[in-house]
C-alpha positions in Angstrom: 22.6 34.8 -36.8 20.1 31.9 -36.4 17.8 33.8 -38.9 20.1 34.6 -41.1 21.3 30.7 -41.6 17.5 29.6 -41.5 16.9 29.3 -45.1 20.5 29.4 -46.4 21.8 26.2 -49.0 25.3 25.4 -48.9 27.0 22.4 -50.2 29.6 21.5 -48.4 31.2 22.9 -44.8 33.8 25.8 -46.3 30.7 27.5 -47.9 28.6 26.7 -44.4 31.8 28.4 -42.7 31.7 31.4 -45.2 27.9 32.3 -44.5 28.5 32.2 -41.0 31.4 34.5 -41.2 29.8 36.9 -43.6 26.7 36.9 -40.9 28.7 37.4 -37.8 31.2 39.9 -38.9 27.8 42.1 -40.8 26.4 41.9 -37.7 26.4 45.2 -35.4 29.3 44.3 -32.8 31.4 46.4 -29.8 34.0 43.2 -29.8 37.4 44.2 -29.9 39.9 43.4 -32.4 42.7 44.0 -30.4 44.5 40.1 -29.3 42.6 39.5 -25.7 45.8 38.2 -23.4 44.2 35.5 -22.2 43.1 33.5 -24.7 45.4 34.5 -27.6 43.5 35.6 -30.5 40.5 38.5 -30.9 37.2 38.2 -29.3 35.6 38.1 -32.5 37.7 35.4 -34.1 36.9 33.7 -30.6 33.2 34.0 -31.1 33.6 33.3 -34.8 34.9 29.5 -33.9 32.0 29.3 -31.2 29.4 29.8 -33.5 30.8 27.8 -35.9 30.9 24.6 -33.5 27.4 25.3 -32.0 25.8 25.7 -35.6 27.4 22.6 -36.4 26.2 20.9 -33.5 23.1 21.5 -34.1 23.4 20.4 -38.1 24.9 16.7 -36.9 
């Protein structure tokens, strides 16, 4: 993922979010998409939103 956002341009943070979604879901994954009981959504939505806070983290 990191390599894949290296050189990317966006403009504003919808288009920031739409790269890293089009990286993270072309990316070669065994996560479920079955609703995990526990935390009340999909492991990969799940890792979706932590990706998106830690790549905007490191942006701010």
């Amino acid at each position: 993922m990191a390599k894949q956002l290296e050189s990317v341009e966006v403009e504003n943070k919808l288009e920031l979010y739409d790269r890293i979604s089009e990286y993270h879901h072309s990316y070669p994954c065994t996560a479920s998409m079955e609703k995990d009981r526990e935390i009340g959504e999909t492991i990969l939505h799940r890792a979706g939103y932590l990706i998106r806070e830690a790549v905007e983290k490191e942006l701010i």
